[in-house]
N, C-alpha and C positions, 0 to 999 in steps of 0.2 A: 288883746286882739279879739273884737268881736266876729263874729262867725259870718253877719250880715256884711261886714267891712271885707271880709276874704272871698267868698262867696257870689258869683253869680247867676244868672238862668240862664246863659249861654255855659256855663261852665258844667252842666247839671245833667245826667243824664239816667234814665229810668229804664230797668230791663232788659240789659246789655249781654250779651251772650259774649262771654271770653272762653278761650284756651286751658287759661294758663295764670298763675299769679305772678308771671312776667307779661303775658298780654293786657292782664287787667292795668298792670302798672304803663304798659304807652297807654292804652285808653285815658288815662289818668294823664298822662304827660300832654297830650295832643288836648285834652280839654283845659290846662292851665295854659298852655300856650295860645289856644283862641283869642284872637284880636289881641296880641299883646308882639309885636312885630321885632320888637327887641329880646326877643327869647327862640331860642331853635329848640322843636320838640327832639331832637337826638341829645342835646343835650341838657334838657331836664330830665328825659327820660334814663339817661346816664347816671345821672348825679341822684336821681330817686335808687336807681337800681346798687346802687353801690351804697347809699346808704342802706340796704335793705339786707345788703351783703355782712354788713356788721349785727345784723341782730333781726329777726321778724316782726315788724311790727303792727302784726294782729293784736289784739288787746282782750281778745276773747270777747265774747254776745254778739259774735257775728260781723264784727269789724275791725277795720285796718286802716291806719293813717300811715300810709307811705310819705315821708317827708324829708324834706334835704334844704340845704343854704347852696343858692345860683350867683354869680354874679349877671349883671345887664339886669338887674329887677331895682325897682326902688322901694317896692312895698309886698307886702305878702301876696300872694296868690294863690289859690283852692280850685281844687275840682270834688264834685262827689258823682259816684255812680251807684246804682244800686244793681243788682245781677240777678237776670232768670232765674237761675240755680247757683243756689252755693260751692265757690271751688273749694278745694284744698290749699291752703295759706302758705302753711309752716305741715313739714311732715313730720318732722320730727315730734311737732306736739302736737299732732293730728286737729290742727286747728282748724274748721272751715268758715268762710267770709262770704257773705251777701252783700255788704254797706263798705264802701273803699273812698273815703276822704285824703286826697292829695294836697301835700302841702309844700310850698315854696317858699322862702324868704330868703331876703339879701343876705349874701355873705356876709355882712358888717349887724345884721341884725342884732337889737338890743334890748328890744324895748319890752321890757320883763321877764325876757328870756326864757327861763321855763317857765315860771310862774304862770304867762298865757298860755304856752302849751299844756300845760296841769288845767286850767281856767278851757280852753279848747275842748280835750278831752272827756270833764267831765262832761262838758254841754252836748256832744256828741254820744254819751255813755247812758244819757240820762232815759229811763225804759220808756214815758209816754214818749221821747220823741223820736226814739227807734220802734216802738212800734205806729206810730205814724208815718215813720219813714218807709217802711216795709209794706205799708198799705197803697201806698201812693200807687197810684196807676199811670201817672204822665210825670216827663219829668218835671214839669212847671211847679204837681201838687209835693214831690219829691224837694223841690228846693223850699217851696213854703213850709213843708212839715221840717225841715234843717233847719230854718232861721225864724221859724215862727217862736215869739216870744224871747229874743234876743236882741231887740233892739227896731222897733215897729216906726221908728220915726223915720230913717231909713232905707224902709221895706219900699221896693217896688211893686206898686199896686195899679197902675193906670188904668183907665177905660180904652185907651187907646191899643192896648197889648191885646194881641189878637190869639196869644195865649202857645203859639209856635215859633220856636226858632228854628230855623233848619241850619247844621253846618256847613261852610266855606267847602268844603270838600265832602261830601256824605259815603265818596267809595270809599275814602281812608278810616269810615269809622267802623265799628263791631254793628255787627244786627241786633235790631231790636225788634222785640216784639209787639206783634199788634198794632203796630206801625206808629208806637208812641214814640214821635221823638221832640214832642212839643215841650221848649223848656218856658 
């Protein structure tokens, strides 16, 4: 599972004010759900939160892959947010999270099973591209610093990208600052 292949700049979002690390998780549901018309974000955002209910999965340096198996998908699905300020993850391990990579895959999913979620992880773990990610000021540069160097043949790079996406809905999202919400 390439990160470029899960991943896109509608799904991407840069300097998001949450709550909560149950708010960050719909922000996370509502952006894998974008343009995918066969998915209801209550019910990713379920299926995310109940997997989280078995165990936290912060991972420590500042990030969390919230991740669960949906049915109605046929291939993986991603969101990444990065956040204003750091919340509180896990209390228990006084863990806190800036970088929140959301992950969906089919029920029936197979194909390397953890092995790409191990392959995932580390590509996510790895420090130049967390602090790239961290630097990012828009979300456009946010997704480029995620998939840069993962797979560039791939990469969307047009002249034609006018370098903003704006959401389907922008009341249903978190505030961002600086009024980055260009993915």
């Amino acid at each position: 599972m390439k990160l470029i292949n899960v991943l896109n700049p509608e799904s991407v979002l840069c300097n998001v004010e949450v709550r909560s690390r149950k708010h960050a998780i719909e922000v996370v549901a509502k952006l894998i759900c974008r343009g995918r018309d066969t998915l209801a974000e209550t019910y990713v955002f379920e299926n995310l939160i109940d997997r989280e209910r078995l165990g936290c999965t912060a991972l420590g340096n500042g990030i969390a892959i919230p991740h669960a198996r949906v049915s109605g998908l046929s291939e993986p699905a991603a969101s990444l947010i990065r956040l204003s300020s750091a919340i509180e993850f896990e209390k228990v391990e006084d863990i806190d999270v800036d970088l929140i990579f959301g992950l969906v895959v089919p029920e029936d999913y197979r194909d390397g099973d953890s092995g790409d979620f191990r392959a995932l992880v580390a590509t996510l773990s790895d420090e130049d591209r967390l602090a790239a990610m961290r630097s990012a000021r828009t979300s456009r540069e946010l997704f480029d610093a995620a998939v840069a160097g993962t797979d560039n043949n791939d990469r969307i790079d047009d002249d034609d990208n006018d370098d903003t996406v704006e959401p389907p809905d922008a009341d249903d999202l978190p505030a961002v600052h600086s009024g980055t919400r260009s993915g």
